[in-house]
N, C-alpha and C positions, 0 to 999 in steps of 0.2 A: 504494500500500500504506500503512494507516496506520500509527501508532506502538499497540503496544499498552497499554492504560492502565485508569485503577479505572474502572468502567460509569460513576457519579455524573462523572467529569469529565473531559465531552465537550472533542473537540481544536477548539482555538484556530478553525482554519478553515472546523469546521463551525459556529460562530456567526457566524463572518465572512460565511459563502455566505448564509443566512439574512438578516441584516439587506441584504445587498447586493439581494436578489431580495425584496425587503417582508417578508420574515417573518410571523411568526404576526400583527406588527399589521397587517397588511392586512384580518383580519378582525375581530379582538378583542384590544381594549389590557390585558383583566386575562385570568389564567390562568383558564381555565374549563373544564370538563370536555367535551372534544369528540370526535366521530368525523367520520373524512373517508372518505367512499361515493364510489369510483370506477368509474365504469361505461363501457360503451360511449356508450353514449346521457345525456345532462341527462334527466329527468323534467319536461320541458319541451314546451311546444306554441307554435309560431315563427309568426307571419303580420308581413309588413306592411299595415300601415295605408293602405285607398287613397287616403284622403284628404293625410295629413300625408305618407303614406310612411315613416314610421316604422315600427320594429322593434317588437311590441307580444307579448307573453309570458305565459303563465299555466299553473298546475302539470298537467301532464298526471295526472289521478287514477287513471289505468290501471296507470301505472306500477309494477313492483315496486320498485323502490331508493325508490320517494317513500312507498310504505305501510311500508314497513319503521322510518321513520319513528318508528313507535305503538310499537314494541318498546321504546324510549328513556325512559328517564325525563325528563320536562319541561324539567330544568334542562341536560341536555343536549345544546350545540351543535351541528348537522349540518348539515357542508359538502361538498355533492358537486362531481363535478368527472365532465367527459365532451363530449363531442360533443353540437353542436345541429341537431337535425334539417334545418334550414333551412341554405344556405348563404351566409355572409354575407359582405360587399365587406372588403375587407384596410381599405381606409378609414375604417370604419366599427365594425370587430374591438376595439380598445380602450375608446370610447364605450358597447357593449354588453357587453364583461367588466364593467365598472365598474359597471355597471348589474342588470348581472344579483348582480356581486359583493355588492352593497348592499341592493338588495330580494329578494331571492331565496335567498343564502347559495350560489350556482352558481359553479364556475369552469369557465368552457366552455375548450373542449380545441381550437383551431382549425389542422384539417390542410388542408396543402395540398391540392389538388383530386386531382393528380397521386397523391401518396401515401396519401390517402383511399380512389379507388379501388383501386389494388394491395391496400390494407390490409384493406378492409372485403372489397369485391368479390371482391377478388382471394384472398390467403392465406385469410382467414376463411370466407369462404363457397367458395370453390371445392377449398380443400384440408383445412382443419382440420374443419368440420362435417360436408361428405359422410366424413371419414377416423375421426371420432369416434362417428358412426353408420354404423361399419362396412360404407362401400362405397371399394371400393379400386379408383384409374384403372388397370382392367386392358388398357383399349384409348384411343386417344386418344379415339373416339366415347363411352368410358363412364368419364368425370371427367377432371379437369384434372391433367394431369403435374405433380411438382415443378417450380417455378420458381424460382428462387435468390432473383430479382430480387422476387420477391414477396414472399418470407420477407424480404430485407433492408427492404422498405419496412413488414412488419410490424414490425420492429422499430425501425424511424426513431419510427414511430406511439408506440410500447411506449414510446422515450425523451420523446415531445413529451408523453404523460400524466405520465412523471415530474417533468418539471420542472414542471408544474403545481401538482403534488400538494408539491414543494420551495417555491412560490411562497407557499406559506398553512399549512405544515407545522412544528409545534412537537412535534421528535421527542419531548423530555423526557416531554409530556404526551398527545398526540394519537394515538388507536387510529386506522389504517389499514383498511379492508375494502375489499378487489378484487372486483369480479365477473365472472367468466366470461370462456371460452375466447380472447376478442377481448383480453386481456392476462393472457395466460399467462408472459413475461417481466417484466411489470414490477416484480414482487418483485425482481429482481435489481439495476435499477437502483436503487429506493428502498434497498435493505439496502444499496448500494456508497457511496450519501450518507449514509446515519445508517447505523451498526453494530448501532445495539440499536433501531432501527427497530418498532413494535409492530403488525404486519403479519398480516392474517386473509385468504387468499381462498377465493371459493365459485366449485364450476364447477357450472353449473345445467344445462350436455348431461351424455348421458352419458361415462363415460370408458371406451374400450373395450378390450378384452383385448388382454394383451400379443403376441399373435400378428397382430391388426392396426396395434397402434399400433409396434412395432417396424420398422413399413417404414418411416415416417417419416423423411427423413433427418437433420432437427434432433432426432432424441429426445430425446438426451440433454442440449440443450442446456437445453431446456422442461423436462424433468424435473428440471435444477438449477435452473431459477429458480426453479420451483413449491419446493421445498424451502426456498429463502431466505423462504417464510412461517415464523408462527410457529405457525397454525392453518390448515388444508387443508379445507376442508367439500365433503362430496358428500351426490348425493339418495338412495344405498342403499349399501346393503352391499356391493353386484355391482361399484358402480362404483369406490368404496374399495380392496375387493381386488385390482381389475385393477390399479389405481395401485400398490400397496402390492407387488405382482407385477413391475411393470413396475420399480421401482427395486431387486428382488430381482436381477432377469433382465441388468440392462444395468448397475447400478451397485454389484450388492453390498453392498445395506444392507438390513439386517432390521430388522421391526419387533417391538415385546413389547407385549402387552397389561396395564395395573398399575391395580387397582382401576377397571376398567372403559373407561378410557380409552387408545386406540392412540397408541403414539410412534414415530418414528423417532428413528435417533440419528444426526445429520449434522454433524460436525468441531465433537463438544462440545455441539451444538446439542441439544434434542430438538424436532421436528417435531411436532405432534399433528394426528391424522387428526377428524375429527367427522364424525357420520353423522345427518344428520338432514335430512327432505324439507320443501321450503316448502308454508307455508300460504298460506290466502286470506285480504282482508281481509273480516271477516265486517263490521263496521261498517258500511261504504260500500256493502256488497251487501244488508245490510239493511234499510237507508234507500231505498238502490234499490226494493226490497222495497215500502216503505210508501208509496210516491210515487201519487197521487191516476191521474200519468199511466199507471204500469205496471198498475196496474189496469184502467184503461180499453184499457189494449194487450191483456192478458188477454181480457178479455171477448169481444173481436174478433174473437183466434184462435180463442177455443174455440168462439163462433158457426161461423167459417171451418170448425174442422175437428171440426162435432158429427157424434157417432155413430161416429168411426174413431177409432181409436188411434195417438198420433204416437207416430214413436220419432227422440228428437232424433242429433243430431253437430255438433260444432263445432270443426272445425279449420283451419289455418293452409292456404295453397295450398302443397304443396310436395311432393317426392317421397315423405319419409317418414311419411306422414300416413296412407297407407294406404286414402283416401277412393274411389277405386276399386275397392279389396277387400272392402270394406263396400257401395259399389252391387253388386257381384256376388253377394256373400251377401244381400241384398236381392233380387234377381234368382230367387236359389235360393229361399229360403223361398216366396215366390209361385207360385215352381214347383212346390213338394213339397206347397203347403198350397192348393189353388187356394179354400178358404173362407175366406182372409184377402184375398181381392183385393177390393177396394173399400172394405176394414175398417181397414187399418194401412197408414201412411203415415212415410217416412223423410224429416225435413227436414233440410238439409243446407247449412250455413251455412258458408262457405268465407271465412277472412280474408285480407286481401291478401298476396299474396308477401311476405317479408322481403327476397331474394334476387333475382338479375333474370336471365337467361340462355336458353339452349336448353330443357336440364332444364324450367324451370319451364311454359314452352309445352307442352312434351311430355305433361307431367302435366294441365295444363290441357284441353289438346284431349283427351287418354283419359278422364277422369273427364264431362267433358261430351257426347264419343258414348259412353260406357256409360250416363249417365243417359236420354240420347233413346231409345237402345235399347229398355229396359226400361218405358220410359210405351209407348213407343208398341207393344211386346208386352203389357203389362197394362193399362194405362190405359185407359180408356173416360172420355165424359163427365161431369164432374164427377169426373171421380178421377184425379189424377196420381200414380202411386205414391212416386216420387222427387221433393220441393218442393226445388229446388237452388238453393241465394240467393248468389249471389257477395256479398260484401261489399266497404267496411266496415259492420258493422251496431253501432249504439249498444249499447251496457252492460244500456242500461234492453229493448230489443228483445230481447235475447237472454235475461237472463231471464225476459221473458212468454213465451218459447217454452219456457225449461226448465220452468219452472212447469205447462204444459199436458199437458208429454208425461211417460208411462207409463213412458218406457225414455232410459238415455243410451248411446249405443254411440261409443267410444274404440279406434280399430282401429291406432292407429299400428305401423309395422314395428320403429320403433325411435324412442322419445324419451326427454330426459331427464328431462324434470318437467311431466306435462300437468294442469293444474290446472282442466282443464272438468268430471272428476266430483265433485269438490269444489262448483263454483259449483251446478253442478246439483241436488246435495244438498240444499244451502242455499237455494235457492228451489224446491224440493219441500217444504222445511219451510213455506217461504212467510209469512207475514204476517194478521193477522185481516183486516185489509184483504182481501188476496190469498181467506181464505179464504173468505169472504162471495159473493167471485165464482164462486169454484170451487164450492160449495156442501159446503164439509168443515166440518163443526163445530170447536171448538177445543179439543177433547183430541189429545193427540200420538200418540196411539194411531190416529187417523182419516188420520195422514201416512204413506205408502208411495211409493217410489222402488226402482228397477232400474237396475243398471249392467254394463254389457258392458264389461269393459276388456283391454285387449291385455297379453300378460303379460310384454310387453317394452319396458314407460312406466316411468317413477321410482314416481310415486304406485299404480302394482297392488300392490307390500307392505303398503301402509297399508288398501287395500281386500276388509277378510279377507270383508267379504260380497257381493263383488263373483262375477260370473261371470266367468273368465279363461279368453282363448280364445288361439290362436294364429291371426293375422290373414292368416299363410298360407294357412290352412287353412278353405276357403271354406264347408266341409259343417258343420266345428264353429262357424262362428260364424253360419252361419245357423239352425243347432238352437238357439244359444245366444240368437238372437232369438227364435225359436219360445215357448222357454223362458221367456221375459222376461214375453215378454206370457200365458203361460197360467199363471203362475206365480198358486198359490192367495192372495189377499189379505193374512192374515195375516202369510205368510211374505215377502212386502214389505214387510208394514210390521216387524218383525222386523230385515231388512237395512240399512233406512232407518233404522233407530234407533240401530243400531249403526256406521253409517258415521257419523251426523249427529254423536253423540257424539265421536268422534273428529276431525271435521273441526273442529268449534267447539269443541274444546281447543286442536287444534293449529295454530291461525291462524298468523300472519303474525307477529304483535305474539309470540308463543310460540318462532317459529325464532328471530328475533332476539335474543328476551333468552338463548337459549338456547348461540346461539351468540358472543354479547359477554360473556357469565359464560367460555364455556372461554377467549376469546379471551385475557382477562385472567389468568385460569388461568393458562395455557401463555407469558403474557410476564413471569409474578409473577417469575422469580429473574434476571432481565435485571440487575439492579439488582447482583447477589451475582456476576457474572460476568465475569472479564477479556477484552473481543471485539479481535480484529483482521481486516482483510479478508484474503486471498488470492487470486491466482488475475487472469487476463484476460479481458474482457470477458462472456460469458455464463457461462463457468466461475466465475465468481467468486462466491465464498462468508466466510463468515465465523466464524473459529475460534473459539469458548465454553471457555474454562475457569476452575474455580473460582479463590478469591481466591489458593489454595495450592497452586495443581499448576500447574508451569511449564516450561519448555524446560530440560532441562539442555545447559548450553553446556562448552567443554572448559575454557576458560580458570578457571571456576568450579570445575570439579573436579580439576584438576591444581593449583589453589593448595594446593587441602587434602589432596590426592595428598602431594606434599612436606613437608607438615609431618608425616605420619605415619609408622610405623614396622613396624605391624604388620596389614596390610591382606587384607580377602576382598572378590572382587570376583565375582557371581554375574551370568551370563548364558544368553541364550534364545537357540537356532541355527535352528532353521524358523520361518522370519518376522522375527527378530532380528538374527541372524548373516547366517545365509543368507535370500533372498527364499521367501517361503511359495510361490509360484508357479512355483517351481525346479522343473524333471522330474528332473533329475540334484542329488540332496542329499549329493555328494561335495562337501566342504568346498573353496573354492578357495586357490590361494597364497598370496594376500594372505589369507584365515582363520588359514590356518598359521601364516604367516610371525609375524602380529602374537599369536597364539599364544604362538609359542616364544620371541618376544622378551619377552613377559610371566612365560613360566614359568622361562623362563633367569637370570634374577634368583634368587641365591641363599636371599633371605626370601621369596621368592614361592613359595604352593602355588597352583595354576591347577587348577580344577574343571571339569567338564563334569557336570550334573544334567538328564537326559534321559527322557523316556519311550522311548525308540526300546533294544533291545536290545542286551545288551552285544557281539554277536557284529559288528555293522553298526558300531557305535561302534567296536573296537579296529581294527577294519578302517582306517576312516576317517582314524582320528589318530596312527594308526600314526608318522608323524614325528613327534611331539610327547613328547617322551621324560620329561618331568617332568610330563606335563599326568595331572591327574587326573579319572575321571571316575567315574557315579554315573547305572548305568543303570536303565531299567522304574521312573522313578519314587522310584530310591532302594531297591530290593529288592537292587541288584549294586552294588559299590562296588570301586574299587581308587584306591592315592594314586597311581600312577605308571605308567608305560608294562611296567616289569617287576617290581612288586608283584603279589600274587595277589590273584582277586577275593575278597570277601566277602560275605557272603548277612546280611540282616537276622535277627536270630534269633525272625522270628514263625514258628508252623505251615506246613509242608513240604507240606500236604495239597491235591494239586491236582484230586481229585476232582469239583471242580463245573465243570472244561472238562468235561466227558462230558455236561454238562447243558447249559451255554453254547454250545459250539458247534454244537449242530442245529440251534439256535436261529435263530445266525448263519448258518448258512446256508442257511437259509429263506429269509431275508428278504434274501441278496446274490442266491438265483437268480430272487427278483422284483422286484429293484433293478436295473436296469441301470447298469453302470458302477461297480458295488459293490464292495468286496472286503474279507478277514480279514488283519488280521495276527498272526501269531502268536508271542508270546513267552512266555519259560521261566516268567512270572510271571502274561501279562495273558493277554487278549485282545484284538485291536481291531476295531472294524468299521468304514470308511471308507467314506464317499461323496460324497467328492469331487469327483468325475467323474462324478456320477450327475446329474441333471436337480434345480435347485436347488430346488425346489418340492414335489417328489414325494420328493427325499431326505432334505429336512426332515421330512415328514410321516411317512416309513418310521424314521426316526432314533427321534420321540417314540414312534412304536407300539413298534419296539423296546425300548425304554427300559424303557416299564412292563411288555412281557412277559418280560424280563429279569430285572425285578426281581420278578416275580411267581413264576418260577420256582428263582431264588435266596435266596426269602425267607429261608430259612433254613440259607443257607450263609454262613461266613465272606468274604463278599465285600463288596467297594463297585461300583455300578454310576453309571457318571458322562457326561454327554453333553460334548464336546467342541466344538472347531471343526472340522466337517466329520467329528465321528466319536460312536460311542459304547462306551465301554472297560467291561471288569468286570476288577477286581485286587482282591487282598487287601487285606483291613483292616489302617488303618495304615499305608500305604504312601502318600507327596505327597510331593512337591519339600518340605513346609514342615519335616517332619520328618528331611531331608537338611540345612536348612541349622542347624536346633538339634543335631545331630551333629556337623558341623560348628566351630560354633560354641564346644561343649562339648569337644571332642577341643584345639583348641587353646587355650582356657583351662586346659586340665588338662596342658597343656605350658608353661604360664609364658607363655603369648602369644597372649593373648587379644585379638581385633582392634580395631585402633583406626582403621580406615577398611572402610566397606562398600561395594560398588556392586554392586547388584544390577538388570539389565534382562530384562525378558519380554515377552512379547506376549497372552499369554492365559490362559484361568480357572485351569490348573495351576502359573502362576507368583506367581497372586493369595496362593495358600498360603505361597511363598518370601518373600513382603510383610508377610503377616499375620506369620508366624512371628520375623520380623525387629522389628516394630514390640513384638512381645512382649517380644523380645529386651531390647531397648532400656529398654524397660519395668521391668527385671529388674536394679536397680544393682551385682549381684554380677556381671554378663556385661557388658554394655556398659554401664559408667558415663560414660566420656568418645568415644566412637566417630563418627566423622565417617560418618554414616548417608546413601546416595541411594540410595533404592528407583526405578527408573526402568519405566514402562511404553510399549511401542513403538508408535505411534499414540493420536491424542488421544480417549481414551475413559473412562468413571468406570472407579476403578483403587484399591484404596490404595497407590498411588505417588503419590509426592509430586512426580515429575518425569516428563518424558518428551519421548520424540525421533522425529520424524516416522515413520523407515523406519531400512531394514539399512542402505543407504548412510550414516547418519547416528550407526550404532553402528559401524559399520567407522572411522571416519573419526575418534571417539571413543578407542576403543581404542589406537588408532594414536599419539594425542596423550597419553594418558600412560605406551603403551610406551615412547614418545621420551621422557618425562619421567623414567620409571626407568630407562632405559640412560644418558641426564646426569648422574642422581644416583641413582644405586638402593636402593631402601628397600625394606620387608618387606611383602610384600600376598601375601594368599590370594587367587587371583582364581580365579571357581567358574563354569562356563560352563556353561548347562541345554541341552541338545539338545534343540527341542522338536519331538517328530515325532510324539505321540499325543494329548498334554492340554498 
């Protein structure tokens, strides 16, 4: 745990750890503006030498972490860090970091063999991937069971990238970017070495709905590392929300939307979500484009495949690819159209496994007797319907085949970010070069492309002129080729104009800068923030609070307890007092006890200011014979257990329950789990117990049909936690403690110690109202002020204490200090059970 301290000045031993493991001069002796890109993989291509035997390296230009690169401004330094595809002798492991350190800017990641495979093999690909494209091992024949043993070796992996990434890491100055699901914890250890750590990662699968990802048995431990970023990026909106859902569902944290941008708010922290899909590098595919040889490949094919129409595919070998369902709707159109046999041909370019197993043979051997299938049902000489190219196939290859063919068909069942209609686009724009072969003149108007995309890829929202099919469904995605290819001219080229446009904005070089502008964003007040860590191992996180809002401790407020004489102490009972997650809100002995030891002091008036009605209140405090309380908000008042109550002197008129309540319940017999509660003042509508997603969302419709309805009644209509009230105007906890306030000023004893704690947005008014106070030299000129709020969240309190255990335990300590010496304190207690 460390010590907490000003952001600007980092502890002693994290400079120590630094210079001990080379520090930033390992890579650069002057400060320079740098990001470190940590991947699974180096953007690296590995052979040895057969001559020398040597280790010999060069940038793999496929890569995405190496193109992303172009996003950067010039002067900025890029240090990645990751695994090298090759596997290299421990002997030899120092010689080639140093080497790749120097000419490369690479810090390779070297895992043991044993924990390599568990990690990669194992967790990653047998449990997180099929689990994030939602296939769950319902049998042991259909996916891999949790393995403990694999999760702990993914995270052995998770720690051997951190300390890398510590190895050449200048927290002060250097942005972080993670990539993808292969280190989902490692935010955790980087934030547990540096506190203010300036930390971005992107998951480039998808992330899937809280109903799949909840099997998981580490959820929630992933879920808190991924939070220890500072910026969270996905490829859409679908996979945001599941996220954003998923820390709703298991963690209890909401997010708010503020000028456009999503945050969470995680112990001080805010989280930002970013929603934006990658691009391609159009540079490198344009050059491609203009290469003397892609030409000459063109030519080739289109001799090869004159007079038919191709329609391309280009995916990965793997389950979720779909490339079986797309030969099948191949199959069918052939079938329903018998004038397209000999005319339109499917080539079908399969990339090597990623993965290695059962699965992948499985998929293998089906996609390859469906394709036999189908030639040898349609096929005649000189026509194979299905051209099926196992790969790998060169860059420069694959776009001479996009470039020839009519149609792209994209059939995945489920991926995160498939970037083949994109490349496709881009070389249907093609090159003068290119066009000269193809015989298209050079107006952009003569350019036309079709795209079949599944509507359950990252990039189908970016593709508004796409055809989206569902890849289940063999009959629409065969029409949907039908379609493709008789689609009138114009209106190709129309859709090609309109995707091209978009794709060649939204390059590569465009997510980048896109997402290193929020990244900075989202790290800008690190600087203006007091962090400490918390917490063990995967739970570990890190507290954010301003320069001004701090822990109040007891020994702090019982010094100035004693020197005072004439004291109000204002407190919050659900959530504060008592735990919010209480079923029984009967106050316990120990509440009591430290109660009536506080109101038992002859200069002490003891408050309770509650939403909850006064009928449940006198109930409740019934032993508490001096305590006073101040129920629905402040509308019912009594100083003592055998005072009478009093009623605020606004309008008596409760006419608009007759309008509210049908309201309410409407919308509790389509809530499940809902309910009203009803007081002599308010109304309330709870849903608590109702399904936290769908209660949220019934809560805001409420809200504004509430307010639409009462427009023109004397009411306030307010949403809560967990609830939404309508009360009179004029009625808050704030205007209970200026009552307060005023009633003993106008007694000669006007207070010179405050302590007011709450927990939520109705006790924000008790804060406000006090800082007014104070404001006001005729009320509080000398007053020994601590506005306290109950977990660490934005507040105007100036202080604050974790939980109820840590106000209980509070109370306690300067009950003990007024029964030693007894002084004069109002202490004013809020019951909070509605706002």
């Amino acid at each position: 745990m460390t010590v907490p301290g000003i952001i600007s000045d980092f502890d002693g031993d994290e400079d120590e750890g630094r210079s001990e493991c080379g520090g930033s001069d390992a890579v650069s002796s002057t400060v320079q503006e740098r990001r470190i890109i940590v991947a699974n993989q180096l953007p690296l291509q590995a052979q040895r030498d057969p001559e020398s035997k040597k280790w010999c390296f060069e940038w793999d230009k496929d890569a995405l972490v190496l193109q992303l690169k172009d996003g950067f401004s010039p002067d900025v330094e890029v240090v990645y860090v990751g695994c090298l595809k090759a596997e290299i002798d421990p002997s030899e492991q120092d010689e080639v970091a140093q080497f790749l350190l120097e000419k490369y800017r690479c810090v390779p990641t070297f895992l043991p063999v044993e924990i390599q495979n568990k990690f990669y093999h194992g967790f990653c690909k047998q449990h997180l991937w099929p689990l994030f494209h939602y296939m769950l091992p319902i049998s042991p024949n259909h996916g891999a069971r949790f393995d403990r043993a694999l999760w702990q070796a993914y995270v052995s992996a998770n720690k051997i990238f951190a300390d890398k990434v510590m190895e050449v890491i200048n927290p002060d100055e250097d942005y972080v970017w993670v990539h993808d699901y292969h280190l989902m914890v490692l935010p955790t250890f980087l934030r547990k070495r540096f506190n203010r750590v300036k930390l971005g990662f992107f998951l480039h699968s998808p992330f899937p709905s809280s109903e799949i990802y909840r099997t998981l048995p580490v959820r929630e431990e992933i879920l808190r590392a991924l939070l220890n970023s500072d910026l969270i990026g996905f490829q859409t909106f679908d996979y945001a929300r599941h996220f954003l859902s998923c820390c709703s569902r298991m963690l209890g944290l909401d997010y708010e939307s503020k000028r456009g941008y999503i945050g969470l708010e995680y112990y001080g922290r805010t989280v930002s979500i970013k929603i934006l899909p990658v691009g391609i590098h159009m540079g490198q595919l344009e050059t491609v484009l203009s290469l003397s040889e892609t030409a000459k490949k063109v030519q080739k094919l289109k001799e090869q495949f004159e007079g038919k129409t191709v329609i391309i595919g280009v995916d990965d070998m793997d389950m979720f690819k779909g490339i079986s369902l797309k030969f099948l709707a191949m199959g069918q159109l052939l079938e329903q159209h018998p004038q397209l046999r000999g005319r339109v041909v499917l080539v079908q370019i399969a990339n090597p496994a990623r993965s290695r197993g059962k699965d992948v043979q499985e998929v293998q051997a089906e996609t390859h007797l469906i394709a036999n299938l189908i030639n040898e049902k349609y096929g005649k000489e000189g026509y194979e319907p299905i051209v099926f190219i196992n790969g790998p196939v060169s860059t420069l290859e694959k776009a001479a085949f996009y470039a020839i063919s009519e149609c792209c068909v994209v059939n995945a069942v489920r991926d995160g970010m498939n970037l083949v209609p994109y490349k496709y686009t881009v070389c249907r724009q093609g090159s003068p070069l290119l066009g000269k072969v193809l015989g298209i003149d050079g107006s952009n108007t003569s350019r036309k492309s079709i795209i079949v995309v599944s509507e359950f890829i990252g990039c189908s929202p970016s593709l508004s002129g796409a055809i989206r099919v569902n890849p289940w469904n063999i009959d629409a995605v065969s029409d949907a080729m039908n379609l493709a290819i008789t689609m009138p001219e114009p209106e190709k080229q129309l859709r090609h104009e309109k995707h091209y446009k978009y794709v060649s904005s939204h390059d590569v070089a465009y997510w980048v800068r896109s997402f290193d502008q929020d990244l900075e964003r989202a790290c800008r007040e690190h600087f203006l923030r007091r962090c400490w860590g918390i917490g063990f191992g995967l739970s570990f996180r890190v507290v954010a609070l301003g320069p001004n809002f701090r822990k109040l401790s007891v020994e702090h407020i019982v010094s100035a307890y004693k020197r005072t004489n004439s004291r109000l102490i204002l407190l919050d009972y659900d959530g504060t007092v008592m735990p919010q997650a209480s079923v029984d809100k009967t106050p316990s002995n120990e509440v009591i006890s430290v109660l009536n030891s506080l109101s038992s002091d002859p200069k002490n008036v003891v408050f309770i200011v509650s939403g909850r009605g006064k009928d449940s209140l006198s109930k409740w405090f019934s032993p508490c014979e001096k305590l006073g309380i101040s129920a629905e908000h402040g509308y019912f008042t009594r100083w003592s257990r055998d005072s009478p109550w009093e009623s605020c002197l606004l309008p008596t008129d409760f006419n608009w329950k007759n309008i509210a309540e049908p309201v309410m319940e409407l919308y509790t017999e389509t809530t499940d789990g809902s309910s009203i509660e009803h007081k002599e003042s308010a109304l309330v509508w709870h849903h608590q117990e109702a399904d936290p997603d769908f209660g949220s969302c019934q809560a805001k419709e409420l809200l504004d049909h509430l307010e639409n309805v009462l427009a023109n009644e004397p009411v306030v209509v307010k949403r809560g936690q967990h609830i939404v009230e309508v009360k009179p105007q004029g009625i808050n906890k704030g205007m209970v403690v200026e009552n307060l306030i005023s009633t003993m000023s106008s007694r000669g004893k006007p207070p010179d110690f405050i302590l007011c704690i709450g927990d939520d947005r109705s006790d924000e008014d008790m804060f406000e109202s006090i800082a007014r106070s104070i404001s006001n030299p005729s009320l509080l000129s000398r007053a020994e002020v601590f506005a306290c709020t109950v977990g660490q969240k934005p507040s105007m309190a100036k202080y604050y204490l974790d939980d109820t255990v840590e106000v209980i335990k509070l109370l306690q300590g300067i009950a003990t200090a007024s029964v030693l010496q007894p002084k004069s304190a109002y202490l004013q207690v809020s019951f909070e059970g509605s706002l």
